[in-house]
N, C-alpha and C positions, 0 to 999 in steps of 0.2 A: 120480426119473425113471429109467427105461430104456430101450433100445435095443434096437429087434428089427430084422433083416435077413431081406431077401426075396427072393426070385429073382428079379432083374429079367425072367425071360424070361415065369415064368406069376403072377408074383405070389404064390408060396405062401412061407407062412414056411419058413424058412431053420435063425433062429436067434434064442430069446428070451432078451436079456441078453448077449451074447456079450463077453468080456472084450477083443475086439479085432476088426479087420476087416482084409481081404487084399483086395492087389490082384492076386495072382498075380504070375508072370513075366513081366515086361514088358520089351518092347526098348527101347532106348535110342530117340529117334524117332519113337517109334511108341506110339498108347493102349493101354492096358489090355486084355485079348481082350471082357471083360463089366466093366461098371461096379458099384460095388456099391453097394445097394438098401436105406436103412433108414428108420425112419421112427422116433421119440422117442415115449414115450406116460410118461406123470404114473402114480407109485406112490401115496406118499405125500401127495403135493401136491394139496389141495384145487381149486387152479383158478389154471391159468397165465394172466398179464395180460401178456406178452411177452417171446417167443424168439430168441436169432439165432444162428448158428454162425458157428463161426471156423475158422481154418487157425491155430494156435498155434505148429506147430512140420515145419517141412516136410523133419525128418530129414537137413540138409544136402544138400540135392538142391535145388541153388539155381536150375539151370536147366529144371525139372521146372515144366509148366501141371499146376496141383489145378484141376478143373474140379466145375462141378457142375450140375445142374435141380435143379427143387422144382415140385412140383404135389399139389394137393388129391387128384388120384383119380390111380389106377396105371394107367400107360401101357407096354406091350409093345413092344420096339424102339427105347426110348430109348438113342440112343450119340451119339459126339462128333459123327454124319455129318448128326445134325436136330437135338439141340436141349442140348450138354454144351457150350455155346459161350463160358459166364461163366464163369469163372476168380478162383480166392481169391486175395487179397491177404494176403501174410504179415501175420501179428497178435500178435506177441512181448508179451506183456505184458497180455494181457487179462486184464481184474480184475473186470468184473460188465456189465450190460448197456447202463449209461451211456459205456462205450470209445467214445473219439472217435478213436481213434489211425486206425481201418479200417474202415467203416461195418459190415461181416458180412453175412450172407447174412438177411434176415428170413425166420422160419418163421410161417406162417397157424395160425393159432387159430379151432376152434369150442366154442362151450359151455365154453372152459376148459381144451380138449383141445389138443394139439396136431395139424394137421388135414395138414403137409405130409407126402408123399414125399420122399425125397433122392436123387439122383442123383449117386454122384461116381464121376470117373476121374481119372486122372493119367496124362501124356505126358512122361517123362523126355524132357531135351534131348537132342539127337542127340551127343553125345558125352561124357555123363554115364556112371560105370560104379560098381558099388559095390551095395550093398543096405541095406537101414536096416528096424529095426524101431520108430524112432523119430517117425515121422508122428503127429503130434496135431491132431483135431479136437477144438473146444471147444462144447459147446452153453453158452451163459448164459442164464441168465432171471430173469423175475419174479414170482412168486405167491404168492398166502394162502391 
């Protein structure tokens, strides 16, 4: 599986494979300026039977919302002010896709593909201060 990023603003690719993703500088208080935009697509894997992402590790930034959307087709002008309103629940110890510990975000499947968008932002707490490159999202799944 890998990971492409797209520009939330026209939907064009970004970036395929990218070893990491930025939130940019962000205030303490206050979201992200643009949320960032990926979506998972299947290398080698003949055909996913179920996905879900996690917040694994939220860089010590304890009072920080990881927010997120998901939708099947790309929408322009998604931010936290219509529809970034769900928020990750820390998930330390995810180990495959049966984790009970945090339910996770489900990702929609077609054909075996995986079919979501993602939306994430984060909103550091108002008097959080510090930078971290230590944020981890987890995708887990299942397929043959």
């Amino acid at each position: 599986m890998k990971i492409k990023v797209y520009n939330p603003t026209n939907g064009n690719l970004v970036a395929d494979g990218p070893p990491g993703i930025s939130f940019g500088n962000t205030r303490a208080g206050y979201h992200c300026d643009s949320p960032v935009l990926i979506k998972p697509f299947k290398t080698t894997e003949n055909n996913f039977l179920e996905m879900k992402l996690f917040l694994q590790n939220n860089g010590g930034m304890n009072s920080t919302q990881f927010g997120y959307f998901t939708s099947d087709q790309f929408a322009s002008g998604v931010d936290f002010t219509n529809a970034l309103s769900d928020h990750f629940t820390l998930a330390t110890g995810v180990s495959g896709i049966a984790f009970t510990g945090v339910s996770g975000v489900p990702i929609s499947l077609q054909g075996g593909q995986p079919a979501d968008y993602i939306w994430l932002d984060l909103q550091p707490g108002a008097y959080e201060i510090g930078a971290t490159s230590t944020i981890n999202y987890r995708f887990v799944f299942d397929y043959n």
